[in-house]
LOTIPA-292349 format. One record per residue (C-alpha): residue number from 1; residue in one letter; x, y, z. Coordinates in pm, whole numbers. Layout:
N
+-----+------+--------+--------+--------+
| seq | type |      x |      y |      z |
+-----+------+--------+--------+--------+
| NUM |    A |      X |      Y |      Z |
...
+-----+------+--------+--------+--------+
END
This chain:
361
+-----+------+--------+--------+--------+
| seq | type |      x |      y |      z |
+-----+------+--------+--------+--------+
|   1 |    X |   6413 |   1626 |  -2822 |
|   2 |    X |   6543 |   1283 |  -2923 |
|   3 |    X |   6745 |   1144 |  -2649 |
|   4 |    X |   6694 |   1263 |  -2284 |
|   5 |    X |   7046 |   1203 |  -2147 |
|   6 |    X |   7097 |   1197 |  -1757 |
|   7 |    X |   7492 |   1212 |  -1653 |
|   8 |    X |   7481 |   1480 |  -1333 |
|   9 |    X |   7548 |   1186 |  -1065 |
|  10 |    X |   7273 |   1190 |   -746 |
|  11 |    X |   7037 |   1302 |   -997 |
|  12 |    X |   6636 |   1147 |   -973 |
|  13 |    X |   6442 |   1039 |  -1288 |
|  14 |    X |   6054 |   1020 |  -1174 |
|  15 |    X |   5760 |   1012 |  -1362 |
|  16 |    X |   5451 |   1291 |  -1314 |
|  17 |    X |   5140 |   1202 |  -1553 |
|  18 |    X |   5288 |   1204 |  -1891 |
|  19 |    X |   5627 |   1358 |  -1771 |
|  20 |    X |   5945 |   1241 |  -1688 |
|  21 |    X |   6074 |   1470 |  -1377 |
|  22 |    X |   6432 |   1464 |  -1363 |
|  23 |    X |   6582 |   1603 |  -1005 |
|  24 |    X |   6960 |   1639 |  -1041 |
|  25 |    X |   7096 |   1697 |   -646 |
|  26 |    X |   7087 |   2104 |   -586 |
|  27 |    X |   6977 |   2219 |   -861 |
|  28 |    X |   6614 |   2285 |  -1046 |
|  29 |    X |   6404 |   2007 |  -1111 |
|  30 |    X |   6292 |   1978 |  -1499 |
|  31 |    X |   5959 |   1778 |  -1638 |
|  32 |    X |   5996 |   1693 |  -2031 |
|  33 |    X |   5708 |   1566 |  -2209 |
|  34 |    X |   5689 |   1200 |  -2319 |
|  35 |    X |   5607 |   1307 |  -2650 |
|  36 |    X |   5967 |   1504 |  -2698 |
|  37 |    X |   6149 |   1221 |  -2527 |
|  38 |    X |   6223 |    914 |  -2801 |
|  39 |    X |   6501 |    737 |  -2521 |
|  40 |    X |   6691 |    800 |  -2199 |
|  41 |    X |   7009 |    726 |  -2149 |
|  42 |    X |   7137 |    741 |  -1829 |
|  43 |    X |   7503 |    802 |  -1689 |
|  44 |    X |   7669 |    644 |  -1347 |
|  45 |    X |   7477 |    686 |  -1002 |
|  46 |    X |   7161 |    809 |  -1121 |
|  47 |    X |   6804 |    662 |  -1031 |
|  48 |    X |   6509 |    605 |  -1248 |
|  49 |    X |   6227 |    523 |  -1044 |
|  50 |    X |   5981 |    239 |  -1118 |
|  51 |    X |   5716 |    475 |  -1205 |
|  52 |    X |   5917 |    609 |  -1495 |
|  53 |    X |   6019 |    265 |  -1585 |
|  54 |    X |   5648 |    168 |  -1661 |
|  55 |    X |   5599 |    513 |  -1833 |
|  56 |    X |   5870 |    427 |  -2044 |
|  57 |    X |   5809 |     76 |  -2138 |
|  58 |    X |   5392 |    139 |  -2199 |
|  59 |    X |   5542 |    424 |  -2442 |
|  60 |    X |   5768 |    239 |  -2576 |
|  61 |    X |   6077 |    389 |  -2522 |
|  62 |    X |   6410 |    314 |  -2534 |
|  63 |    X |   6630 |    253 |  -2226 |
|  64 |    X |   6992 |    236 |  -2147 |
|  65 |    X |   7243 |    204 |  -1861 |
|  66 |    X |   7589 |    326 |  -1885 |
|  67 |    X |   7878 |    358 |  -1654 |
|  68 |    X |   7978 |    717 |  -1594 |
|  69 |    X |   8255 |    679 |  -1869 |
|  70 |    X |   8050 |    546 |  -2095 |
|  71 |    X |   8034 |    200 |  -2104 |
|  72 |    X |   7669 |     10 |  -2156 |
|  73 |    X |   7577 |   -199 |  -1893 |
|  74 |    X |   7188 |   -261 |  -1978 |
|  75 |    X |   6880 |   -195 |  -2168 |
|  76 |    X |   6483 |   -215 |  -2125 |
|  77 |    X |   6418 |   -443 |  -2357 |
|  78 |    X |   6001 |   -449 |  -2433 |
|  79 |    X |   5808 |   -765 |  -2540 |
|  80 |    X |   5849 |   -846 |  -2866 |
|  81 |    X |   5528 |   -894 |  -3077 |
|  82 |    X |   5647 |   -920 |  -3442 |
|  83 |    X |   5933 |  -1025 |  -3595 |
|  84 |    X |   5925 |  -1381 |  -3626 |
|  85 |    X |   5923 |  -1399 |  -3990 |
|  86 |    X |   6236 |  -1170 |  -4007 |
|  87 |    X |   6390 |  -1395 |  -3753 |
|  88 |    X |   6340 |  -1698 |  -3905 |
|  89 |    X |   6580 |  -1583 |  -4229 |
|  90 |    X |   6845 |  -1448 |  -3974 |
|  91 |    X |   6848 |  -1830 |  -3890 |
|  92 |    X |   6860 |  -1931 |  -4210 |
|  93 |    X |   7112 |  -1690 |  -4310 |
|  94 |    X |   7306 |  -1814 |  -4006 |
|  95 |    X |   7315 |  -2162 |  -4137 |
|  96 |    X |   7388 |  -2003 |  -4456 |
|  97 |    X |   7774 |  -1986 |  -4525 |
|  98 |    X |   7799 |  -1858 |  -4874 |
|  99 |    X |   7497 |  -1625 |  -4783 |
| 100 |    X |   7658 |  -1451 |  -4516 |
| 101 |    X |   8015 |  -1422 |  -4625 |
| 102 |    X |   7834 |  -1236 |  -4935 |
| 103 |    X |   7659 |   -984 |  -4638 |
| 104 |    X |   8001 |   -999 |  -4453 |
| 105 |    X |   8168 |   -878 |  -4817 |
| 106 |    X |   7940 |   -636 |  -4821 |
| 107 |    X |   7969 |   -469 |  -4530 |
| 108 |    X |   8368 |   -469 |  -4488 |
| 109 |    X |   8357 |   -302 |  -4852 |
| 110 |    X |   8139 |    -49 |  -4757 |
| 111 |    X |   8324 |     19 |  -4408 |
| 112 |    X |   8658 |     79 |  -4555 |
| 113 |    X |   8545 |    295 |  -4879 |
| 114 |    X |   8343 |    517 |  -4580 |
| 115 |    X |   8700 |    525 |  -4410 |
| 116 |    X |   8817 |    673 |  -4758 |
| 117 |    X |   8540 |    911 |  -4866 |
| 118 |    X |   8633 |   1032 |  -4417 |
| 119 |    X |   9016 |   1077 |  -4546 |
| 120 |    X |   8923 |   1227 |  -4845 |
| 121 |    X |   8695 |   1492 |  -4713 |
| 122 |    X |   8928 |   1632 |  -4447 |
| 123 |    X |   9182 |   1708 |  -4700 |
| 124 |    X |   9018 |   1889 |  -4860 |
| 125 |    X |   8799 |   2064 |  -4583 |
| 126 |    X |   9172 |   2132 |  -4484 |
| 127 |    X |   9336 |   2236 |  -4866 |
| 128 |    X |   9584 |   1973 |  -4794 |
| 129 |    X |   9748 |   1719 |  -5039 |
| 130 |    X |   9550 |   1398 |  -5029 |
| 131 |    X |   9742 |   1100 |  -4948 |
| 132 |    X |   9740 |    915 |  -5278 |
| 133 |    X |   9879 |    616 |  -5175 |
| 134 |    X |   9657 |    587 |  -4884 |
| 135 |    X |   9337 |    611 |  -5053 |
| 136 |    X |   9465 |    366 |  -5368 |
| 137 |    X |   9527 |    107 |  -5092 |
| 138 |    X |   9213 |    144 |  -4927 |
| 139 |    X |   9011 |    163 |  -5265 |
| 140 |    X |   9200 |   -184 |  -5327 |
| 141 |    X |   9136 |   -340 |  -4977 |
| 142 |    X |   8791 |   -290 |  -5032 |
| 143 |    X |   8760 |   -408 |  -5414 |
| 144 |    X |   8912 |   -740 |  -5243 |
| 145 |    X |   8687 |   -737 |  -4946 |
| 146 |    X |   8397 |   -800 |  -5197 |
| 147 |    X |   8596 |  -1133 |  -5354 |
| 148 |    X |   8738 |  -1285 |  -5021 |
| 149 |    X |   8771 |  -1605 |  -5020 |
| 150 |    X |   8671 |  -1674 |  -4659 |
| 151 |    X |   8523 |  -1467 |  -4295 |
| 152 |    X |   8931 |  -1493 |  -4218 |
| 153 |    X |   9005 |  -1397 |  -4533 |
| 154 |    X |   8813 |  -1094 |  -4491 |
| 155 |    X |   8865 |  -1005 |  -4098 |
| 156 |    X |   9213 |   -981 |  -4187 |
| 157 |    X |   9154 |   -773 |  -4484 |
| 158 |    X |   8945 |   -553 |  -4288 |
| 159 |    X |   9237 |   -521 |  -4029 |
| 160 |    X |   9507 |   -415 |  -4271 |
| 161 |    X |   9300 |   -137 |  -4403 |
| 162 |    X |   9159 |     15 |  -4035 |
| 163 |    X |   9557 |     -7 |  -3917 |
| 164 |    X |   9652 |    226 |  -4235 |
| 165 |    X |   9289 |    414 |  -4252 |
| 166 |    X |   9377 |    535 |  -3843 |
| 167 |    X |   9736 |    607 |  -3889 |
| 168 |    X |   9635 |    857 |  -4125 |
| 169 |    X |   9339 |   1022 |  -3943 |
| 170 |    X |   9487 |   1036 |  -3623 |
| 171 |    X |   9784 |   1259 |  -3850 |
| 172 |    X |   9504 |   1511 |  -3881 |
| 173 |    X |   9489 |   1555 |  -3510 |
| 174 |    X |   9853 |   1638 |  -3358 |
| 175 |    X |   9660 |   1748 |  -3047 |
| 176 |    X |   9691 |   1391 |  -2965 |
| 177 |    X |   9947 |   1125 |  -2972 |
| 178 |    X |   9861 |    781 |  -3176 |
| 179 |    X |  10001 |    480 |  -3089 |
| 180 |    X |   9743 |    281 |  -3216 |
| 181 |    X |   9378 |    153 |  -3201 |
| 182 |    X |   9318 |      0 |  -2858 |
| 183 |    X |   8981 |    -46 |  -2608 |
| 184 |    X |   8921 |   -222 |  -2272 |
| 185 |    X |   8994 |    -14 |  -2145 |
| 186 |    X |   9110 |    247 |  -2434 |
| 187 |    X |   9464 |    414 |  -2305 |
| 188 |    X |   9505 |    715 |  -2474 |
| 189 |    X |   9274 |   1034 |  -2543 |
| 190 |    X |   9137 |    985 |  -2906 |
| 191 |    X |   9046 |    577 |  -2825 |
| 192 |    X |   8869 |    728 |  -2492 |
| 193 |    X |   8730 |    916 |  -2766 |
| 194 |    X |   8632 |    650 |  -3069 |
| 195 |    X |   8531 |    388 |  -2809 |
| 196 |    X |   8237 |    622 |  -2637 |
| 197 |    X |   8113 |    720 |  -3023 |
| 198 |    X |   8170 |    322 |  -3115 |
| 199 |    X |   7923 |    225 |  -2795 |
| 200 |    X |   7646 |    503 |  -2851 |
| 201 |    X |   7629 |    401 |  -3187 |
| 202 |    X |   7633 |     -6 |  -3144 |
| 203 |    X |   7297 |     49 |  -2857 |
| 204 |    X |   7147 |    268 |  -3134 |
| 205 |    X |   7215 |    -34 |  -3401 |
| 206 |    X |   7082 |   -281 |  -3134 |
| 207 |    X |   6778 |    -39 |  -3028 |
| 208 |    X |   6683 |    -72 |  -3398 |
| 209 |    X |   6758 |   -436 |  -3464 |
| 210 |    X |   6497 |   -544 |  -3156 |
| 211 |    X |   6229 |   -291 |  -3252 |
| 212 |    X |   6190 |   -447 |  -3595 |
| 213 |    X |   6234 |   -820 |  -3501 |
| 214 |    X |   6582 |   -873 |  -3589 |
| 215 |    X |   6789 |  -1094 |  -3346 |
| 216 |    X |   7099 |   -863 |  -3220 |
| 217 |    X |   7318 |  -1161 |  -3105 |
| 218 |    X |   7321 |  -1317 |  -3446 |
| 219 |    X |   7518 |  -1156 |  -3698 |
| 220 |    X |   7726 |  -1245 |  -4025 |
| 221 |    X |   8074 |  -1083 |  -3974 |
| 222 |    X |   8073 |  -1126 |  -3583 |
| 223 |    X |   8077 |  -1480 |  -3437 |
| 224 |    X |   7878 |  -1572 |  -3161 |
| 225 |    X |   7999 |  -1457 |  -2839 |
| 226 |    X |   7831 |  -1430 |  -2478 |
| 227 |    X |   7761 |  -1068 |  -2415 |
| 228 |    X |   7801 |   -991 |  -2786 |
| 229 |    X |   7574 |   -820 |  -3012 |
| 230 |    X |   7650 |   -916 |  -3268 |
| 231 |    X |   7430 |   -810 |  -3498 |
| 232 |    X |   7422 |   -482 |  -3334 |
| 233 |    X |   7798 |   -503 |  -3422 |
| 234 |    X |   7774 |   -548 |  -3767 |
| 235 |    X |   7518 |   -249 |  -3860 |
| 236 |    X |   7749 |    -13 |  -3676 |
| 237 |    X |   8064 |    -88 |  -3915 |
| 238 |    X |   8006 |     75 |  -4195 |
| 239 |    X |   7846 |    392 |  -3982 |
| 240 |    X |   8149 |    386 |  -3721 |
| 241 |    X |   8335 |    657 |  -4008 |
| 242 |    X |   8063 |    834 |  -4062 |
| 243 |    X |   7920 |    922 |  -3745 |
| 244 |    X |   8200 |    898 |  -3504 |
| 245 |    X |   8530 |    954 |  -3625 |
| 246 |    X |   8367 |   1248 |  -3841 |
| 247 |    X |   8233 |   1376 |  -3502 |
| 248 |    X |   8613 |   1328 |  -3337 |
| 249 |    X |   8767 |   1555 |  -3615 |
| 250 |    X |   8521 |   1777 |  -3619 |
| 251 |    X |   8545 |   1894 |  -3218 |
| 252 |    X |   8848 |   1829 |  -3173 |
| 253 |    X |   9006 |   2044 |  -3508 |
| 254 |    X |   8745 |   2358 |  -3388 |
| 255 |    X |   8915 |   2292 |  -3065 |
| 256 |    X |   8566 |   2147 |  -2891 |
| 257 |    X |   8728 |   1882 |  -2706 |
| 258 |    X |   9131 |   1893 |  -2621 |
| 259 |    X |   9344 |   1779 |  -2436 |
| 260 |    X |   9251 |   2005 |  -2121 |
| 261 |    X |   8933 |   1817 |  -2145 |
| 262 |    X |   9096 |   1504 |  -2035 |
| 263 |    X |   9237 |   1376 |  -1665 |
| 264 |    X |   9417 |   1144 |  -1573 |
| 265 |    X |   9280 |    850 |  -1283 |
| 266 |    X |   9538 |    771 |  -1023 |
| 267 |    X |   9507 |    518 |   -757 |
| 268 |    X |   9272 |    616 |   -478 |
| 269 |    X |   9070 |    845 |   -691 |
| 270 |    X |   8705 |    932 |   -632 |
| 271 |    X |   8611 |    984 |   -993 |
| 272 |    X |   8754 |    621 |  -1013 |
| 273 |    X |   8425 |    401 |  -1193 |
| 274 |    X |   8519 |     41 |  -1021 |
| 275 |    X |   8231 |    -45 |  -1299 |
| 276 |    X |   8454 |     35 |  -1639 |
| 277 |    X |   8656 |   -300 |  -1635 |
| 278 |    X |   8538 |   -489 |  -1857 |
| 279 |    X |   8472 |   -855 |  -1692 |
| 280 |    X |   8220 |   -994 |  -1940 |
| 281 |    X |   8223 |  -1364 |  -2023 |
| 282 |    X |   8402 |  -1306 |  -2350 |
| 283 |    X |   8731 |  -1119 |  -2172 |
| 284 |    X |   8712 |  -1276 |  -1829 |
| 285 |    X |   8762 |  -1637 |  -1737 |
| 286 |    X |   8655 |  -1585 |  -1385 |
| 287 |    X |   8520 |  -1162 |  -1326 |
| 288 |    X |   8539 |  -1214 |   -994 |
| 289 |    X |   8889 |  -1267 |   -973 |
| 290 |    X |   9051 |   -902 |   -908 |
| 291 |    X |   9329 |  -1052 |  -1151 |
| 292 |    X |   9105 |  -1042 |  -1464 |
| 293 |    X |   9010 |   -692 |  -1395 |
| 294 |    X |   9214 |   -481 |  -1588 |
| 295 |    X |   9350 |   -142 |  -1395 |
| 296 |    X |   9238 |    161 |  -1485 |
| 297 |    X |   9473 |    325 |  -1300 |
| 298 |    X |   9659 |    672 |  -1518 |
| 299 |    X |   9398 |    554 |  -1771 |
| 300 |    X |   9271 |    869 |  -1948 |
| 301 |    X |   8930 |   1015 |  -1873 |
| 302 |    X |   8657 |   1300 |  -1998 |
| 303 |    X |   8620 |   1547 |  -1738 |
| 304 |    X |   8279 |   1624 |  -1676 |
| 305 |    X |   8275 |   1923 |  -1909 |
| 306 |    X |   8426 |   1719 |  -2181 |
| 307 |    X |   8193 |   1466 |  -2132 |
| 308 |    X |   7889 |   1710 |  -2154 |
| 309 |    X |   8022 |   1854 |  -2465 |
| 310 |    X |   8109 |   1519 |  -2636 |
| 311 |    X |   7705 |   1359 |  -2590 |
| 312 |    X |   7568 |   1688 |  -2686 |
| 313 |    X |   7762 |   1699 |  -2986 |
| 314 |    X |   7717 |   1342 |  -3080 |
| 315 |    X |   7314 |   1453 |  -3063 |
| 316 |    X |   7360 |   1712 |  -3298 |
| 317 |    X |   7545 |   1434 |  -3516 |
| 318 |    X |   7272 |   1256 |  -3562 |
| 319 |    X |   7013 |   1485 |  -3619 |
| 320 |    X |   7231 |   1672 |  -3871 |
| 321 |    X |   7067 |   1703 |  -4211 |
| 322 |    X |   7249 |   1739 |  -4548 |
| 323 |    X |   7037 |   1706 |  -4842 |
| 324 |    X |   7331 |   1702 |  -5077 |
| 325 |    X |   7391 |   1380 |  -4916 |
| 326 |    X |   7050 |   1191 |  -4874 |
| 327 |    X |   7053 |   1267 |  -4561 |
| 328 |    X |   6731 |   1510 |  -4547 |
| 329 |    X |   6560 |   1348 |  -4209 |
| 330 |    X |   6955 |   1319 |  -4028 |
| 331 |    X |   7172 |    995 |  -3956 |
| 332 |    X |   6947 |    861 |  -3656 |
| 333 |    X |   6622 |    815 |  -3951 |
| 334 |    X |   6902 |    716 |  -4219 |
| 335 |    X |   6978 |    393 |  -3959 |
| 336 |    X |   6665 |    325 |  -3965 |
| 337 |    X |   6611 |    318 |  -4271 |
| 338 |    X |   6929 |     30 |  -4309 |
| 339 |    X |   6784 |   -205 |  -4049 |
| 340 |    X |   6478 |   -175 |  -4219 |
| 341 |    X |   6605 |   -247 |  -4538 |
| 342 |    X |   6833 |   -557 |  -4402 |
| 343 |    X |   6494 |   -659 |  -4282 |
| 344 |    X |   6332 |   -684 |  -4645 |
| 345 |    X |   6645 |   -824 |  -4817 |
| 346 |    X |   6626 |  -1056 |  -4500 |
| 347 |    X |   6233 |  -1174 |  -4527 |
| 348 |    X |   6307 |  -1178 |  -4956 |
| 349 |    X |   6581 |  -1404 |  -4942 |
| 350 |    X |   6829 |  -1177 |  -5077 |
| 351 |    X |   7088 |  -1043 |  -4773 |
| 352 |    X |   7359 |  -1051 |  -5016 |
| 353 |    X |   7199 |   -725 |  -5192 |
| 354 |    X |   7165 |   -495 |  -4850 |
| 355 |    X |   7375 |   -173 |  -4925 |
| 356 |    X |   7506 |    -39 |  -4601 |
| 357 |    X |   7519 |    371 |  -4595 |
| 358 |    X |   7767 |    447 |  -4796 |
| 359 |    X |   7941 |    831 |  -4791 |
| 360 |    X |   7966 |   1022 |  -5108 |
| 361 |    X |   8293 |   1132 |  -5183 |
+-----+------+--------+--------+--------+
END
């Protein structure tokens, strides 16, 4: 087992010796081993007990808080004891404009020829016609990613090639309708859908950043923001096509997820998570204020099945293996392996060199 994930709501997380005991309400209590659990990720009203904190933490394990729908709210984060080299060239890097515009470069290339290797794989999965025109203008969005002039430059760049990369993916899923990318909250089935993938993935990124040193909150290609990772942020671009929206076309085309899996929240609902707005410092002048809080009202949520089905899946995601693909060990080692190598180019004084996963085509 990789990630222990705890979503039934009322349920217990205790420790016994070397066990967590999870105790979901009515039903049979379960012990795992600390030796098959590498994290725990916990869903909504559930309790982990201070015992099974401090089992946790002296293992080392990873720890995270979400909302029922999905959204992180916190992490254990253990004492750091290395890293301080590493850190020291993030700052550097930081101060470093040329530097990290060439990492910045980097990574936007990388993120939008992923987006065309995703296009170009599900037509043919799917003996369709490609969409030449498509994948010529995302070929040439990324060839100019690598020479942009400036981080604006480049953001917009970036942009222009995610607005005509989605239009055409969403095409490949007529299950649901596509009215654009949006999040905070995301209003239609396949962001509820992209935002969940984008948010496992980004703690994953950030899990990885703090166990080898790296700062999380300091990051090339996003600024400096309260509440932002943005670090974190950065390793997940380039992964956010390969992992996720792979994942999305993948259940939702073998008819996984659909649209039965989905409910609407109306005003006065039960299900209704007061927790999802989002009312950090970067998108709330004043969260307490009920007029920053953005309704969630007819918002579209998982059910609980489609919820189960979705994590699960995303698990087998990661651990999936494809040797034809250097992926041998699965996706969750292969992220590793980047922040480890953004770590060396880091300490060697060459960031401009990192290669972020790229997808064969």
């Amino acid at each position: 087992m990789a990630t222990l994930v705890v979503h039934t709501q009322g349920t217990l997380i205790a420790a016994r010796s070397r066990h967590l005991r999870v105790v979901p309400p009515g039903g049979r209590d379960q012990e795992f081993p600390m030796a098959q659990v590498d994290r725990l990720h916990v869903y909504g009203a559930c309790q982990v007990t201070t015992g099974a904190l401090g089992l946790l933490a002296r293992q080392g394990k990873d720890v995270a808080w979400f909302t029922r729908h999905g959204r992180l709210l916190a992490r254990l984060a253990l004492n750091p004891h290395h890293g301080v080299d590493v850190r020291r060239a993030q700052y550097r890097l930081g101060d470093d404009a040329v530097g990290s515009l060439l990492l910045a470069q980097r990574i936007v290339a990388t993120k939008i020829l992923n987006q065309r290797a995703v296009l170009l794989r599900a037509w043919r999965q799917r003996q369709t016609p490609a969409d030449d025109t498509t994948l010529d203008a995302l070929e040439m969005a990324a060839s100019k990613a690598l020479s942009a002039a400036d981080a604006n430059l480049l953001r917009g760049l970036e942009g222009a090639a995610a607005a005509r990369y989605f239009t055409a993916w969403a095409a490949l899923l007529p299950q649901f309708p596509w009215t654009g990318r949006n999040r905070r909250p995301p209003r239609d089935p396949l962001n509820v859908l992209l935002s969940l993938g984008y948010t496992l993935l980004t703690n994953e990124c950030q899990s990885q950043a703090e166990a080898i040193g790296l700062d999380p909150w300091l990051g090339v290609l996003h600024g400096i923001r309260p509440g932002r990772a943005a670090l974190a942020l950065d390793l997940v671009e380039a992964l956010r096509p390969v992992v996720v929206d792979r994942l999305i076309l993948d259940l939702v085309v073998h008819k996984r997820i659909g649209p039965e899996h989905f409910t609407s929240e109306s005003e006065g609902d039960p299900s209704e998570d007061p927790e999802e707005a989002d009312t950090s410092p970067a998108n709330a002048s004043d969260p307490a204020d009920p007029a920053n809080i953005p309704s969630t009202i007819g918002l579209p949520r998982l059910t609980n099945d489609g919820f189960r089905r979705y994590l699960a899946a995303y698990e087998r995601r990661m651990a999936h293996r494809a040797p034809d693909h250097d992926l041998t060990d699965g996706l969750r080692p292969a992220l590793e392996s980047q922040v480890r190598d953004l770590a060396r180019c880091l300490r060697e004084g060459r960031a401009g060199d990192w290669q972020p996963y790229r997808l064969r085509t």
